[in-house]
C-alpha positions in Angstrom: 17.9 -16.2 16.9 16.2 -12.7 16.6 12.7 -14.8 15.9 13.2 -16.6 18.6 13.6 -14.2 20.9 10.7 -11.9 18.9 8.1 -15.0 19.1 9.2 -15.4 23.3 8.5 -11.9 24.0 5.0 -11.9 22.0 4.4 -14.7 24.2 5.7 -13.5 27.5 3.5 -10.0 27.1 0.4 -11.3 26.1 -1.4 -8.4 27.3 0.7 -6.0 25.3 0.5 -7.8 22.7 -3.3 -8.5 22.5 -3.8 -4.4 22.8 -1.6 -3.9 20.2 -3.2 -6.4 17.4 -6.7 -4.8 18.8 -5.5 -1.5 18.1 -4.4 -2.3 14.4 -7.7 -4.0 14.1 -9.7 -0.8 14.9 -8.0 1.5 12.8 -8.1 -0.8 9.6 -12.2 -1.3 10.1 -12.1 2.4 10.9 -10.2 3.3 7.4 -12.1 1.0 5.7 -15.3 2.7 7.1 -13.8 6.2 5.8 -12.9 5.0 2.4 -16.5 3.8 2.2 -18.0 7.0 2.7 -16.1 8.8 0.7 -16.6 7.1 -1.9 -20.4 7.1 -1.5 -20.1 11.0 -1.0 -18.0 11.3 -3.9 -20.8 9.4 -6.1 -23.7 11.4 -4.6 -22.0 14.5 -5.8 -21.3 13.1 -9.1 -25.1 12.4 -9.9 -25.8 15.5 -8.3 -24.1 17.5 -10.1 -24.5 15.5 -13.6 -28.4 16.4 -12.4 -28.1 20.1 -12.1 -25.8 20.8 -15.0 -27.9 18.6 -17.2 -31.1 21.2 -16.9 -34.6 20.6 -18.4 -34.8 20.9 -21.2 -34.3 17.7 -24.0 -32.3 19.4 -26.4 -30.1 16.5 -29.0 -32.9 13.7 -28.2 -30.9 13.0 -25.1 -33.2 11.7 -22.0 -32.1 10.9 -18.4 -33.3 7.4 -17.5 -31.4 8.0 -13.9 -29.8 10.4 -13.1 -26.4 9.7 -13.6 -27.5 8.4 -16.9 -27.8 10.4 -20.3 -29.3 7.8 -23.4 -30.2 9.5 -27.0 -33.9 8.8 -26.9 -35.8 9.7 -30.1 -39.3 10.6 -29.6 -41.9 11.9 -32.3 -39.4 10.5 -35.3 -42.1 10.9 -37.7 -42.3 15.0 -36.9 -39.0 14.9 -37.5 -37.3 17.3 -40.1 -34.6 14.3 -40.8 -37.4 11.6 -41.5 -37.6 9.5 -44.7 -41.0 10.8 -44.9 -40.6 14.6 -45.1 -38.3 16.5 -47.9 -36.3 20.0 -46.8 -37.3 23.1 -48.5 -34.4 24.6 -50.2 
């Protein structure tokens, strides 16, 4: 009985009712829009920030690719102090 009488008035006010479901449509594009950028400024900051902190200098054979990005990079193995090829002093 209580559908009933929900489905008559949805169909009695169409007006109303069109408003309404255009009202909830606009605020769920809207907080899907939000989310969106927040997430995008959230990610900006992260690779910002991983930029800055990270500095110049290549210190651990660590080299950015991106910037977000950190790989262990070995350049110059056979000037190395650890190479095969070279003995420590003791």
């Amino acid at each position: 009985m209580d559908l009933l009488v929900a489905a008559r008035n949805l169909f009695q006010h169409t007006k109303r009712t069109l408003l309404l479901g255009a009202a909830i449509a606009a605020v769920t594009a809207f907080l899907v829009l939000l989310t969106g950028l927040s997430t995008g400024i959230r990610e900006t900051m992260f690779h910002g920030a991983t930029t800055l902190m990270s500095g110049d200098i290549n210190i651990g054979g660590f080299y950015k690719v991106t910037t977000g990005q950190g790989v262990p990079v070995v350049v110059d193995f056979a000037k190395s102090p650890r190479s095969p090829g070279r003995r420590f002093r003791s």
